[in-house]
N, CA and C of each residue as an Amber inpcrd file, in Angstrom:
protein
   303
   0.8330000  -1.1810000   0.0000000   0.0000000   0.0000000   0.0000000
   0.8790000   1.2470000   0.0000000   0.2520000   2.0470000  -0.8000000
   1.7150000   3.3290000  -0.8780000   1.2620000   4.2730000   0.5520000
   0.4860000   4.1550000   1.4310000   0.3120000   4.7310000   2.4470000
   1.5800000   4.3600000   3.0480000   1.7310000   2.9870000   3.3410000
   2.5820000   1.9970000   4.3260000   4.3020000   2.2760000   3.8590000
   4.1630000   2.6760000   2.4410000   5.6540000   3.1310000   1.9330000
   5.9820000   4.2550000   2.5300000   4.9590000   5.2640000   2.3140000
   5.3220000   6.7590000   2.7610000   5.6610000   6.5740000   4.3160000
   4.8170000   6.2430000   4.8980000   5.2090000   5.8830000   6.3600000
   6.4130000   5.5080000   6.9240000   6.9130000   3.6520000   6.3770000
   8.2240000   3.5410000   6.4520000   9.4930000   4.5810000   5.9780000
   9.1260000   5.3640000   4.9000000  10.3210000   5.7620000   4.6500000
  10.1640000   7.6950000   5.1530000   9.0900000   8.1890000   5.5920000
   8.6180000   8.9940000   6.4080000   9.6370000   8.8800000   7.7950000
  10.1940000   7.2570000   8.2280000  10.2980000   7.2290000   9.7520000
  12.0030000   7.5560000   9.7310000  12.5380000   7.3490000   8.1670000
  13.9920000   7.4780000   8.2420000  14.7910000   8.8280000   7.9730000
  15.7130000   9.2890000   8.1680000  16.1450000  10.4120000   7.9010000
  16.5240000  10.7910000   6.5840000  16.3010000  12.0540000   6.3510000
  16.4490000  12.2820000   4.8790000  18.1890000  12.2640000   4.6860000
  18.6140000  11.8630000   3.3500000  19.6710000  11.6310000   2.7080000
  20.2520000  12.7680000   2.9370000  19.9130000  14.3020000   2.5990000
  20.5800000  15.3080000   2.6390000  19.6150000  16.1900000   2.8880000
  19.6390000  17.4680000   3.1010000  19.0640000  18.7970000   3.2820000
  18.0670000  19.1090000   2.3330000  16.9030000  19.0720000   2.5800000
  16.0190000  19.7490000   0.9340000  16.2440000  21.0070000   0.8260000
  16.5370000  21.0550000  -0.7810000  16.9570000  21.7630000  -1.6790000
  18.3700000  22.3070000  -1.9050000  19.2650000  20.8340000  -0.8740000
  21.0380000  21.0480000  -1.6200000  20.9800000  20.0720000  -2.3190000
  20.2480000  19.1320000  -2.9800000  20.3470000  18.3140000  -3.8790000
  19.3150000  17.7930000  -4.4960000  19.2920000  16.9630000  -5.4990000
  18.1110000  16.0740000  -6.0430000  17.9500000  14.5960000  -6.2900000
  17.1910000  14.2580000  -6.3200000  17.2490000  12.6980000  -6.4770000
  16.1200000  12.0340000  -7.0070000  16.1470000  11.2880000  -8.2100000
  14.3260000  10.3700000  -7.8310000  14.4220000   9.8850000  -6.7240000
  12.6520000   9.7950000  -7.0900000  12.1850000   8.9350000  -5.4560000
  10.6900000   8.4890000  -5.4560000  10.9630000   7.2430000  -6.2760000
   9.5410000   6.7820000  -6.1230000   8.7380000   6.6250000  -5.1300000
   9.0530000   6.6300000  -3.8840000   8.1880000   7.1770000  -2.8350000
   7.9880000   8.6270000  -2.8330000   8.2970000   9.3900000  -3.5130000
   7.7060000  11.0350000  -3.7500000   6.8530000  10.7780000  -4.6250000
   6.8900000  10.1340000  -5.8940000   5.8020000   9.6010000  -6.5050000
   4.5930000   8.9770000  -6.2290000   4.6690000   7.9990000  -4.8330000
   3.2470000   7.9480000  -4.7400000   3.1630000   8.9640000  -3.3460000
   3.5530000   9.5610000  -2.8030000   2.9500000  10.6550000  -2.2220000
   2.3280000  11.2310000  -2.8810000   3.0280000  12.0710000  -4.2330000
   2.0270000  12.7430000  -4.9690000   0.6020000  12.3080000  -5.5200000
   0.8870000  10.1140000  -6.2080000  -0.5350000   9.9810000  -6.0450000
  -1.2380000  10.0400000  -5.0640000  -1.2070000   9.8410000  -3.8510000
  -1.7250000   9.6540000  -2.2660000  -2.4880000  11.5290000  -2.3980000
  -1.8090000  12.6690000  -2.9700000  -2.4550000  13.9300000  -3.2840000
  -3.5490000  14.1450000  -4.2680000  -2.5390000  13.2090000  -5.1070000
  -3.8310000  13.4570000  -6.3450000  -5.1730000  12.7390000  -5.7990000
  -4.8710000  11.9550000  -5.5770000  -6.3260000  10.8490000  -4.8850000
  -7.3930000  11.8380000  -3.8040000  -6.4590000  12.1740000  -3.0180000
  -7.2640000  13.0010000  -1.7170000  -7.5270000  14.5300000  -2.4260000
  -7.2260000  14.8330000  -3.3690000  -7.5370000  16.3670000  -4.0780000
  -8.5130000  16.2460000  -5.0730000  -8.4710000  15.1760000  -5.7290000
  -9.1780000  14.4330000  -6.8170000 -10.9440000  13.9160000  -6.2280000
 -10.3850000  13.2850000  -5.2270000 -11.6550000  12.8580000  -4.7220000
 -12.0410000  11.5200000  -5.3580000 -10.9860000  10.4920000  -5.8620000
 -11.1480000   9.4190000  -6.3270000  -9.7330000   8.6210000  -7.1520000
  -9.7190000   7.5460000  -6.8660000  -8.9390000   6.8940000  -7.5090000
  -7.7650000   7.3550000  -8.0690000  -6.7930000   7.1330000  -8.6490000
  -5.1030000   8.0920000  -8.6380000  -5.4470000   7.0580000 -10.5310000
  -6.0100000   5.8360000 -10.9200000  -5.8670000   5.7360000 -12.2410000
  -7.2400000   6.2850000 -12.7630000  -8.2120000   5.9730000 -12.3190000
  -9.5300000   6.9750000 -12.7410000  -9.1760000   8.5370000 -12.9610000
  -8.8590000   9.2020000 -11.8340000  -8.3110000  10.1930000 -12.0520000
  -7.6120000  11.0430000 -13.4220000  -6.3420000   9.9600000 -13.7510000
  -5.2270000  10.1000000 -14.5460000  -6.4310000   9.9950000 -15.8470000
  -7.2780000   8.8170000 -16.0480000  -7.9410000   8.7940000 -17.4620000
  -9.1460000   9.8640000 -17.5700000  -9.7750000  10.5370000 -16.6710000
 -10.7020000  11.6290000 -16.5730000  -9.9400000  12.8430000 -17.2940000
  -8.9920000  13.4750000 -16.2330000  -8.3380000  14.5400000 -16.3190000
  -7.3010000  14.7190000 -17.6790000  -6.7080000  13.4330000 -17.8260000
  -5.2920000  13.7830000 -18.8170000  -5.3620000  12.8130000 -20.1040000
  -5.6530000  11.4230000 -19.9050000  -5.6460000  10.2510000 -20.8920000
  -6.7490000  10.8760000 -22.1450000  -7.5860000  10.4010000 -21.4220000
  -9.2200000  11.2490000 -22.2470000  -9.4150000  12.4130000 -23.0340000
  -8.5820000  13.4590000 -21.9180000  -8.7930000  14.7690000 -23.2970000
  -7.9810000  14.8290000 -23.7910000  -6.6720000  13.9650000 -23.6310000
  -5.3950000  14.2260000 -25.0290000  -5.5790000  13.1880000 -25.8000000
  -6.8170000  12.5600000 -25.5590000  -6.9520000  11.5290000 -26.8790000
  -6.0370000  10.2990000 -26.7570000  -6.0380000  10.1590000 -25.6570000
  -4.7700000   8.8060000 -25.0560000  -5.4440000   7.8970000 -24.9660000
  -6.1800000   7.5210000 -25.8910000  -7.1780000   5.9690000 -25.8810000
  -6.3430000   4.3200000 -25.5310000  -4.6230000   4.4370000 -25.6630000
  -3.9610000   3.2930000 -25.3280000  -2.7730000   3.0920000 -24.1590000
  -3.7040000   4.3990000 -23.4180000  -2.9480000   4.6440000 -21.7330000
  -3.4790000   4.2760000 -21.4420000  -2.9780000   3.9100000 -20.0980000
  -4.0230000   3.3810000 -19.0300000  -3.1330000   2.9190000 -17.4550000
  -3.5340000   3.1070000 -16.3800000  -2.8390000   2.4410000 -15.2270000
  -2.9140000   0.8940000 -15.4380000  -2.4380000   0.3070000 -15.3240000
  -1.9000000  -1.1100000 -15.4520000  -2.6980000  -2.0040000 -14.3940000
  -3.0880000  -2.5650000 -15.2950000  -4.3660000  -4.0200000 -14.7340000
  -4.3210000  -5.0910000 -15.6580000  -3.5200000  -6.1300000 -15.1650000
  -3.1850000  -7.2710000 -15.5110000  -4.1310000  -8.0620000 -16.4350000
  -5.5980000  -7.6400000 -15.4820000  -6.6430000  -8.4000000 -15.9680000
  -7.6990000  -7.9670000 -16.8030000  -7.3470000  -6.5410000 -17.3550000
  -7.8120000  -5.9170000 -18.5190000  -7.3050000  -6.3740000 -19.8260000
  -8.1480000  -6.6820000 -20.7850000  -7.4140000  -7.2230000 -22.5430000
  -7.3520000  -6.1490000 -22.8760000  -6.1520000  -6.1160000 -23.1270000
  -5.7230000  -4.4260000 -23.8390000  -4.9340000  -4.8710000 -25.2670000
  -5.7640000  -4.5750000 -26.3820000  -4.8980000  -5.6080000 -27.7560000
  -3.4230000  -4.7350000 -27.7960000  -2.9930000  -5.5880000 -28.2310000
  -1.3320000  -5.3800000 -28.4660000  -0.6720000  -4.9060000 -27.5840000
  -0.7690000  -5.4050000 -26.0780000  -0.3740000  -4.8060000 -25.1100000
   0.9460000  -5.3560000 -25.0500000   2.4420000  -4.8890000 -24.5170000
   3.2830000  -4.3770000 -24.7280000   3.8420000  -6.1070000 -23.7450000
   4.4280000  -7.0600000 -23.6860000   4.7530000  -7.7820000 -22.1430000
   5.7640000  -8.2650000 -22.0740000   6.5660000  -8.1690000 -20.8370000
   7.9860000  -8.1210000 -20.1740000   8.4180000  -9.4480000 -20.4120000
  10.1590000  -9.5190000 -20.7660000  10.5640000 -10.9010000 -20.7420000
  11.7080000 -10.6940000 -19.9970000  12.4290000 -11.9180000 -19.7480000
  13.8820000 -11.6280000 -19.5100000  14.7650000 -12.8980000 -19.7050000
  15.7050000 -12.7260000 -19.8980000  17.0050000 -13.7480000 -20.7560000
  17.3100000 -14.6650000 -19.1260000  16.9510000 -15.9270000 -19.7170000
  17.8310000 -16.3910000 -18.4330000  18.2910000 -18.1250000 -18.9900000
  19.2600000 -18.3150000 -18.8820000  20.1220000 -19.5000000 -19.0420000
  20.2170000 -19.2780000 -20.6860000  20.5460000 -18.6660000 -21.4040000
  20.0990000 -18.3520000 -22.5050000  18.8460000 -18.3770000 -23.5290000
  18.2840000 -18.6660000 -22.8610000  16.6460000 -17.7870000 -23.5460000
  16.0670000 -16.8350000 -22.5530000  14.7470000 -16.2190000 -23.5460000
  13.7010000 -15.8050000 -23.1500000  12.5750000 -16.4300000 -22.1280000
  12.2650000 -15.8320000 -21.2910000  10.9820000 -16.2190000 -20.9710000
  10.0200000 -14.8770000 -20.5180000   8.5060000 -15.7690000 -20.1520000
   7.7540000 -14.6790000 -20.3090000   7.7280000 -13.7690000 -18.4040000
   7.9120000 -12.7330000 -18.2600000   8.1210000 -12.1770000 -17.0110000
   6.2650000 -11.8800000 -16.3310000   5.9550000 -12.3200000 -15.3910000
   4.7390000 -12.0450000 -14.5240000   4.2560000 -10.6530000 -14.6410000
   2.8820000 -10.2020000 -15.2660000   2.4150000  -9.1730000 -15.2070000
   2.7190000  -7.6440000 -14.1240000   3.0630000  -6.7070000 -13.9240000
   3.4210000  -6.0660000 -12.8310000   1.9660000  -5.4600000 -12.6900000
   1.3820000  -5.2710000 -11.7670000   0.1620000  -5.1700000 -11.3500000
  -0.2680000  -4.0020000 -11.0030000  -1.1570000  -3.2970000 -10.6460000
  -1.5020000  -2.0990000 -10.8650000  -1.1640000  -1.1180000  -8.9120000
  -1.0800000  -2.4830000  -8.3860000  -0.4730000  -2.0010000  -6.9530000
   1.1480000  -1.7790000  -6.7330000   1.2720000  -2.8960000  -7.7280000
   3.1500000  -2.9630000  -7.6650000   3.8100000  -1.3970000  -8.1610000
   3.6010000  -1.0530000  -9.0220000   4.1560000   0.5540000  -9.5310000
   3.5480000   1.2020000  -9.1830000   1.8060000   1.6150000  -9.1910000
   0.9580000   2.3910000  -8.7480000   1.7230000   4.2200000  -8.9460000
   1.7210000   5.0030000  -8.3430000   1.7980000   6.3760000  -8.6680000
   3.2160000   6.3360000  -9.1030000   4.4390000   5.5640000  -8.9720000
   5.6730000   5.4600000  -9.2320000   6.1200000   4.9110000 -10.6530000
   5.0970000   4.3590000 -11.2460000   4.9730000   3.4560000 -12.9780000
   4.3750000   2.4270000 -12.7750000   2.9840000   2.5960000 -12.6000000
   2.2530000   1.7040000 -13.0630000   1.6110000   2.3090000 -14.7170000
   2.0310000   2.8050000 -14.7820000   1.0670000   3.1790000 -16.5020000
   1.4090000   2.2770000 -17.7020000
């Protein structure tokens, strides 16, 4: 749950001083969804397809749901012992405000 992320990493000390440096931080990412949600007044992927997907005509975005048929959807492999295989869907909780799209 990205509540439970912000929290844990809420309890540790920051790396450096804000604003002597920069860094990603996918836990700043779902803080910001955790904003958009509570400003929004609903859902952080509903949201994203109301506000931004929809009126730019983004008919083949979408937050990531395994169990949606989305044709020609895009899916992860990875090389191991020398082949391919097929990699487990990443789910719409696993990336969530950090890359789930």
């Amino acid at each position: 749950m990205p509540e439970e992320i912000v929290k844990r990493a809420s309890a540790s000390p920051p790396a450096f001083t804000p604003g002597a440096k920069w860094a990603y931080s996918s836990t700043g990412y779902d803080l910001l969804g955790m904003i958009i949600e509570k400003a929004g007044g609903k859902p952080y992927g509903e949201f994203l397809s109301e506000r931004i997907f929809r009126p730019l005509g983004m008919t083949a975005t979408r937050n990531s749901d395994p169990n949606t048929v989305i044709p020609d959807r895009a899916s992860g492999y990875a090389w191991t012992k020398g082949t391919f295989f097929n990699c487990a869907p990443i789910t719409a909780t696993a990336g969530w405000a950090a890359g789930s799209l």
